[in-house]
C-alpha positions in Angstrom: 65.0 65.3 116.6 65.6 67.9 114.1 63.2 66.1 111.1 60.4 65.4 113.0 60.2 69.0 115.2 60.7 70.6 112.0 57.2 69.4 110.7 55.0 71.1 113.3 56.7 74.1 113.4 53.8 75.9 111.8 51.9 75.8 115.0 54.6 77.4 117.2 53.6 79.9 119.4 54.4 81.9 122.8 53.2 79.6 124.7 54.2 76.4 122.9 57.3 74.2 125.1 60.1 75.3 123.8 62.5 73.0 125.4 62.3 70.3 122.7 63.6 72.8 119.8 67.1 73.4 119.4 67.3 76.9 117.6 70.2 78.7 115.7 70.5 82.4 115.2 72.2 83.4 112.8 73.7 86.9 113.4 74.6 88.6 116.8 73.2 92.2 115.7 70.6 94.2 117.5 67.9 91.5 116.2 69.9 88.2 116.7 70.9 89.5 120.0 67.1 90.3 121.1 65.9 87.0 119.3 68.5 84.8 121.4 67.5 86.6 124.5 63.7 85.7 123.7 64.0 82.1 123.0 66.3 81.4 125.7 63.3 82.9 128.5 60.7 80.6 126.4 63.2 77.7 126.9 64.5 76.7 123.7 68.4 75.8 123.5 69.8 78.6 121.8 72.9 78.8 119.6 74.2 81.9 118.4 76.5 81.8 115.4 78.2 85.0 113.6 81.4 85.1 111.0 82.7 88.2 113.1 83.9 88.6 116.2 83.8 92.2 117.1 83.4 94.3 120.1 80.2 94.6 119.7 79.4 90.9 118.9 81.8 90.1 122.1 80.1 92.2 124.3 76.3 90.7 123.5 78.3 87.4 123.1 79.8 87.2 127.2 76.1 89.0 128.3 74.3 85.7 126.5 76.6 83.0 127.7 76.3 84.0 130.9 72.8 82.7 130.3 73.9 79.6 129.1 73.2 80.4 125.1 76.0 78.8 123.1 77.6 81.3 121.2 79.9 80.5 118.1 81.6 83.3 116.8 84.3 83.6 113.3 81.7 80.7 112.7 82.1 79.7 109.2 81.5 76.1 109.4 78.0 75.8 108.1 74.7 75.2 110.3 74.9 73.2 113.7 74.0 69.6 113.1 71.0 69.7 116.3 69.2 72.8 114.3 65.3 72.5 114.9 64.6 75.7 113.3 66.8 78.4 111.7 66.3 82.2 112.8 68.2 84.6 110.1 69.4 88.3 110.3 68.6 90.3 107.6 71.9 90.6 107.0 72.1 87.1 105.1 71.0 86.8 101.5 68.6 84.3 100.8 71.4 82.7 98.7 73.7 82.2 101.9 75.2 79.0 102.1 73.4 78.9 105.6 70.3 79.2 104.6 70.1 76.7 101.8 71.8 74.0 104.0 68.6 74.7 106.2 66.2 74.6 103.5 68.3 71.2 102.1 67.8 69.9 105.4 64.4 70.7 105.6 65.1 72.6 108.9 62.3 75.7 108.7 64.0 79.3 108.5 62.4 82.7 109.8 62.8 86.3 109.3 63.3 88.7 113.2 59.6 89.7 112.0 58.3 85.7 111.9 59.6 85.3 115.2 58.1 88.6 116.4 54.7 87.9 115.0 54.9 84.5 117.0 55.4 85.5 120.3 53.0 88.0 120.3 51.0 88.1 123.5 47.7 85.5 122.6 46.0 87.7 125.0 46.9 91.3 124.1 48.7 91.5 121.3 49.2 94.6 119.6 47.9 95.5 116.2 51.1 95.9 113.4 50.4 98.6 110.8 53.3 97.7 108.4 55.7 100.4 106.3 58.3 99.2 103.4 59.3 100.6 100.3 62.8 101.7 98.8 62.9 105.3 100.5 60.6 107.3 103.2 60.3 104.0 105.4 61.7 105.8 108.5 59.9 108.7 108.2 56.9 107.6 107.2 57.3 104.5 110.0 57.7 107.8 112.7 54.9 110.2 110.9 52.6 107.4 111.6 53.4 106.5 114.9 53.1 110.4 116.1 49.7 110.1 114.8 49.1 106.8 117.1 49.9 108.9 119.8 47.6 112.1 119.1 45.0 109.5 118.6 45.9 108.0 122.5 46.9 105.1 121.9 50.0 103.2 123.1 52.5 102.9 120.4 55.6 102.7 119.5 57.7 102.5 116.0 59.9 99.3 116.2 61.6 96.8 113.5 63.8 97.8 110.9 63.7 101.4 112.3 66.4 100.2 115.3 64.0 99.3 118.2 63.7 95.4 118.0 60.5 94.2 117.1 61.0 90.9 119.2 62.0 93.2 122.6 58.5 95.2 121.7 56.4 92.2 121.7 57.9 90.2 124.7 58.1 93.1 127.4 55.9 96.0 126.3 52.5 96.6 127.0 51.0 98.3 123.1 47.9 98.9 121.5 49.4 98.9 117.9 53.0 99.0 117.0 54.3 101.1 113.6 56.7 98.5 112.0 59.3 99.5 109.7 60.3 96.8 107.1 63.2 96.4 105.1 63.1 94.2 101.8 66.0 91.9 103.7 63.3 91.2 106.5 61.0 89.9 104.1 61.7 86.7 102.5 61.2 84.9 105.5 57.9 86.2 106.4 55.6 83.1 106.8 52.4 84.2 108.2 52.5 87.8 109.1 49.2 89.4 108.9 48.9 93.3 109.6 45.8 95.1 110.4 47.0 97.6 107.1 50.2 97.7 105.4 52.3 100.1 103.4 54.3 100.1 100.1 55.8 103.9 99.2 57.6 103.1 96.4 60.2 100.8 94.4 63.9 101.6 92.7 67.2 100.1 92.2 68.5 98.9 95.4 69.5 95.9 97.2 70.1 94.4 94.2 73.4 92.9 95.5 71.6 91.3 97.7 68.5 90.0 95.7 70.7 88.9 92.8 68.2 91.1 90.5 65.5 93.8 91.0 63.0 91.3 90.2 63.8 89.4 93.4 63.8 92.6 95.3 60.5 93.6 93.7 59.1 90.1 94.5 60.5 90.3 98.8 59.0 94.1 98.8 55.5 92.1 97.7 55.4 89.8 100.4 54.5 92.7 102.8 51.2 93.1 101.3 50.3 89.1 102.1 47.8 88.7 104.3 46.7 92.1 105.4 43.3 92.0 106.9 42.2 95.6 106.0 44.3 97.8 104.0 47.1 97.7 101.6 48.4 101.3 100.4 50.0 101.9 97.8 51.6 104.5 95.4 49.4 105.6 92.9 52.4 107.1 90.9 54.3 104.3 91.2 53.4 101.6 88.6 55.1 98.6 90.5 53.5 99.6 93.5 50.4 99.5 92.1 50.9 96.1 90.3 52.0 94.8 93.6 48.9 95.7 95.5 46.5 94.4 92.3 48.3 90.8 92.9 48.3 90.6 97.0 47.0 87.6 98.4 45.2 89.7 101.2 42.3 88.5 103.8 38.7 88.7 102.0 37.8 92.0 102.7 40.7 93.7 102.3 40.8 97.1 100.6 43.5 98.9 98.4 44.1 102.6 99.5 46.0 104.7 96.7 47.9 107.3 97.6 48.8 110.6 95.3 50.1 113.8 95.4 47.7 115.3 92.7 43.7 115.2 93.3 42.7 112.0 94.9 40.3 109.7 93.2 38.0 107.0 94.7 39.5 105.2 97.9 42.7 107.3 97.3 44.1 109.9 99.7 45.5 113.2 97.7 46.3 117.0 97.8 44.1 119.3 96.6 44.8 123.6 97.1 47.2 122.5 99.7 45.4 120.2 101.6 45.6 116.8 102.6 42.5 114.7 101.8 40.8 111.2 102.4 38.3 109.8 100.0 39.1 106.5 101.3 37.9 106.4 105.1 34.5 108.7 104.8 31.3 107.0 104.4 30.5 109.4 101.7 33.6 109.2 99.5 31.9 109.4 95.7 31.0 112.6 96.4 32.7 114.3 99.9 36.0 114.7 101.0 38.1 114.8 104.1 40.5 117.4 105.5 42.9 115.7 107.2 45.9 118.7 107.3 47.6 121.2 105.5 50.7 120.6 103.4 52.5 123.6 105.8 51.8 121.0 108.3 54.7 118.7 106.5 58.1 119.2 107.8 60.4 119.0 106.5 58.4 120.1 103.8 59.3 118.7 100.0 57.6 117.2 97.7 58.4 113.1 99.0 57.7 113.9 102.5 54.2 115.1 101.4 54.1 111.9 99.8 55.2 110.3 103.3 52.4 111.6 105.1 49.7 110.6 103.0 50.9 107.1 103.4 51.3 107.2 107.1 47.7 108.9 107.0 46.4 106.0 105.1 47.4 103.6 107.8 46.5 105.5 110.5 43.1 106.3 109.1 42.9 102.2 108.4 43.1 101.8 112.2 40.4 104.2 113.1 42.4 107.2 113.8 40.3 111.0 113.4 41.3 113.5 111.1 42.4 115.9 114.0 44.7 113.3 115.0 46.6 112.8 111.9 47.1 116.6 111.3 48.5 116.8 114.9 50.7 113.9 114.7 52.2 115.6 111.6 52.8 119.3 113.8 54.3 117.1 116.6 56.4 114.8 114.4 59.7 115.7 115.2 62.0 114.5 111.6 64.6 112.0 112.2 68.4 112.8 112.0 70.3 112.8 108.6 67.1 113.2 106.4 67.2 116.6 104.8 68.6 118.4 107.6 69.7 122.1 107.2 72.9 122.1 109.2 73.4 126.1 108.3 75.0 128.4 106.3 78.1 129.6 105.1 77.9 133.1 102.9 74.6 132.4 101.2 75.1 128.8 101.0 72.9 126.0 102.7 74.3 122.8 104.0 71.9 120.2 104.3 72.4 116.8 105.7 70.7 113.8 104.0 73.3 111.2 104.3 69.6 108.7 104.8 69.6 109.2 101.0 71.8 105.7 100.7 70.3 104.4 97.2 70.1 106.1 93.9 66.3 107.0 94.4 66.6 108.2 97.0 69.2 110.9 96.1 67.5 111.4 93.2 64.3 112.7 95.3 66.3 114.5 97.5 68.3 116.5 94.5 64.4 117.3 93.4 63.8 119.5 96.5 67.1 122.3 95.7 67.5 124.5 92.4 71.3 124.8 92.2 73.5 122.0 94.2 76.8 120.9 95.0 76.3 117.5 95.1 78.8 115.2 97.7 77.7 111.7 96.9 79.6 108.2 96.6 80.2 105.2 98.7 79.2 101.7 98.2 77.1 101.6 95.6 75.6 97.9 96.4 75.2 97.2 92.2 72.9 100.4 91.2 74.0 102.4 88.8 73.3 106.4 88.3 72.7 107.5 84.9 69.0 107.9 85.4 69.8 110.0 88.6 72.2 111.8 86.8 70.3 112.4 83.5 66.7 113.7 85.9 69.6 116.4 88.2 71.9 117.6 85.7 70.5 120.9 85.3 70.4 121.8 89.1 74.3 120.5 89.6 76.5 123.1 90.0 79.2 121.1 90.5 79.9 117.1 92.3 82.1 116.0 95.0 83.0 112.1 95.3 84.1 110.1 97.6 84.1 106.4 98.3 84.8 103.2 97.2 82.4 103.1 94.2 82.8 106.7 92.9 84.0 106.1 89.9 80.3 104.6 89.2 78.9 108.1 89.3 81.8 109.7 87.9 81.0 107.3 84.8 77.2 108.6 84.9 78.0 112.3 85.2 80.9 112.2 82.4 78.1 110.5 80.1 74.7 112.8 80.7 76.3 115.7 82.6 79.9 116.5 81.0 79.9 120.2 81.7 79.5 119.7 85.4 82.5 120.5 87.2 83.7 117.0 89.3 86.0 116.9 91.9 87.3 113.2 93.8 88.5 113.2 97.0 90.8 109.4 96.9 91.2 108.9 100.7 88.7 106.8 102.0 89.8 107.5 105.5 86.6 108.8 107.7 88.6 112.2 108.0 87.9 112.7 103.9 84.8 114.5 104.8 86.5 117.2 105.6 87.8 117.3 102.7 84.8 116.7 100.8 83.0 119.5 102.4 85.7 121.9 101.4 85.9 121.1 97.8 82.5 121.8 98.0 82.2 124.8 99.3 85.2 126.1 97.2 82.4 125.1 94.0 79.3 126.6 95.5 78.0 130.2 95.3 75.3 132.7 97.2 71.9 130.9 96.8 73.0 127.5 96.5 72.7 124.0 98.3 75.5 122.1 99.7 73.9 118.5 100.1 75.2 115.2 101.1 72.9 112.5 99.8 75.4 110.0 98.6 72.9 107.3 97.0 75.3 104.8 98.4 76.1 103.0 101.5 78.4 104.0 103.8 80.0 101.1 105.4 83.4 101.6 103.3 84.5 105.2 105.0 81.7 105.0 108.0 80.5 103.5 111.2 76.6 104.1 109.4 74.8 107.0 108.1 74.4 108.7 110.8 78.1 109.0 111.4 78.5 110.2 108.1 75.7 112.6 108.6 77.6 113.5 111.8 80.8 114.1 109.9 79.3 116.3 107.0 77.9 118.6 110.2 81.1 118.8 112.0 82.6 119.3 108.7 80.4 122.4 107.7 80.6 124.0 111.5 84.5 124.2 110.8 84.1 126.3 108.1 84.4 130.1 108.5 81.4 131.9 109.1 79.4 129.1 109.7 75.5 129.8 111.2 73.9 126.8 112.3 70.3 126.9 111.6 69.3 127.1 115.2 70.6 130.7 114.1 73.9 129.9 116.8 
């Protein structure tokens, strides 16, 4: 069965009969878990396999046997001999065992987003407008789909951002969906072909994962393939740019620059404090567009200016008015744990940006505050710091560690930022936050920034980042004479 339903894979669809494949998932997360619920209503025999076996995974686990889906969990025996076709959580390197056994076997293997793009609705489906890059997905992913919304149109932000792509497509009723991609989503991308797609930038990261940044690079690149209209990229950043000169895109297909100096042809830019399109005008050799006002940016730095003009690329790709960008971007509401002011303590700020989970990313978010005590560390997932370290050393006032990999840092400050006063908390209980935030605030004075953006992971002390975000907060509001920014 499995070699010869493995050969006309390429042609299946929503409507195809799924009763003659025999499918594994690999990986009862929020994807596996909506994936198996998919192909079991289109018919397919579905086994579920995961290495764990926790609450979670036993909860989803007892929901999906009940509808007779095989379930196999602390599964560590390799891929189930009747596999017609292999669907991976991004949670897998490509090097897993599991999936070269599949690709040995010659047993096809797809991404959550190859499945997705599959079952669209032949009759309706939605239009995907496509965000990755190594920091500003989310928020770009949610600027964009708040200017969907001012446009009219029915919308949602899905994929990597926590809403399942696959629930999107099967049950709801869009017009054009903001996807969200991580660089783990990508190397089993097949034939995924947005209307316009998205690449903000590229650093360090993942590289555990990858094996090298070149592999990383290469995953992040795949995005790009097959756009039909637009592929955006960072003018600033050279790889981005390389990446969009080498896209295999549809005939037609233009490349949109984005900047945050003066835009040049087909680019979208700031001048005197304005946003502007010389991409999407008829006139753009020698006119310009208003599409909003940097004020209109919130939280307002420098990378989230950057954010918008990305999301406004997109949106502009898909026909959306200039009034409609601008107020997306006044009724965009910022996501949780992305440089959040929490409140104050005696002249000191305490802002929560415990999204800032690679080095770039920290190193961005350092760029937006003069003087900072810095509370960073975790898992550091193979990056190292001393770029970070060397570009922030003169707005440190003083670090806080904490974490499994914070002698990594530690390393990078003692080489490029000796003078910098460095303090480790050792537990790696959740409850070191606490102490964390203390330490810090015993380093900080009037006028300066308390900021969590650990440029690690935070799977060694913490649930995710948002409970880490949750626990710098609650760590800050126990402090005496605390005043939260809502002014309580």
């Amino acid at each position: 069965m499995g070699s010869f339903v493995s050969r006309s894979a390429d042609q299946l669809q929503r409507s195809s009969d799924w009763s003659q494949w025999s499918v594994t998932v690999a990986g009862l997360g929020v994807a596996g878990y909506s994936c198996a619920d998919a192909l079991m209503q289109l018919g397919a025999r579905v086994t579920v396999i995961d290495s764990g076996s926790g609450e979670r995974q036993q909860k989803r686990a007892e929901i999906l046997r009940e509808l007779e889906v095989t379930v196999l969990l602390d599964h560590q025996t390799g891929l189930p001999a009747a596999t017609d076709l292999l669907v991976v959580s991004p949670g897998l390197p490509p090097s897993h065992p599991l999936i070269r056994e599949a690709l040995e076997r010659g047993v096809p293997v797809w991404g959550e987003l190859e499945l997705a793009w599959r079952l669209r609705d032949p009759d309706g489906a939605a239009a995907w407008l496509c965000v990755t890059g190594t920091n500003g997905k989310t928020t770009t992913t949610l600027m964009l789909e708040s200017m969907l919304r001012a446009a009219g149109y029915r919308t949602c932000a899905a994929g990597n951002i926590g809403l399942s792509l696959v629930d999107v497509v099967m049950h709801d009723d869009m017009e054009v969906i903001a996807v969200e991609v991580g660089a783990p989503q990508l190397p089993f991308v097949h034939s995924v072909s947005p209307v316009a797609s998205a690449c903000l930038n590229i650093a360090d990261d993942h590289i555990d994962h990858f094996g090298s940044l070149e592999a990383y690079v290469a995953a992040k690149a795949r995005l790009f393939d097959r756009t039909q209209d637009a592929i955006v990229y960072n003018e600033q950043d050279p790889t981005t740019r390389a990446m969009a000169e080498e896209a295999d895109v549809i005939d037609g297909c233009r490349a949109i620059g984005f900047t945050l100096g003066a835009p040049g042809l087909s680019m979208l830019g700031v001048v005197d404090d304005l946003l502007i399109d010389r991409a999407f005008i008829e006139d753009r050799a020698t006119t310009a567009q208003e599409l909003a006002t940097v004020a209109d940016v919130r939280p307002l730095a420098p990378h989230n200016v950057a954010n918008a003009l990305a999301a406004a690329a997109l949106a502009r790709a898909f026909g959306v008015p200039p009034s409609a960008v601008r107020d997306g971007l006044r009724a965009f509401e910022p996501a949780e744990h992305r440089i959040c002011l929490v409140g104050s303590v005696n002249g000191v700020d305490y802002v929560d940006d415990s999204k800032a989970t690679n080095a770039h990313a920290a190193q961005t978010s350092l760029g937006a505050y003069e003087s900072i005590v810095w509370i960073a560390g975790g898992l550091a997932k193979g990056q190292e710091f001393d770029d970070l370290v060397q570009a922030s050393a003169q707005q440190l006032r003083g670090v806080v560690l904490i974490g499994t990999d914070r002698a990594r840092i530690a390393g990078a400050l003692a080489r490029h930022a000796p003078d910098v006063p460095v303090i480790e908390v050792a537990s790696t209980e959740t409850g070191a936050m606490v102490q964390a935030v203390e330490a810090a605030t015993g380093l900080a004075q009037p006028g300066d920034t308390v900021l969590l953006a650990p440029g690690c992971a935070s799977w060694d002390m913490f649930t995710d980042y948002t409970d880490r975000g949750r626990q710098f907060a609650s760590a800050a509001q126990g402090l005496s004479g605390f005043v939260s920014s809502a002014g309580e």
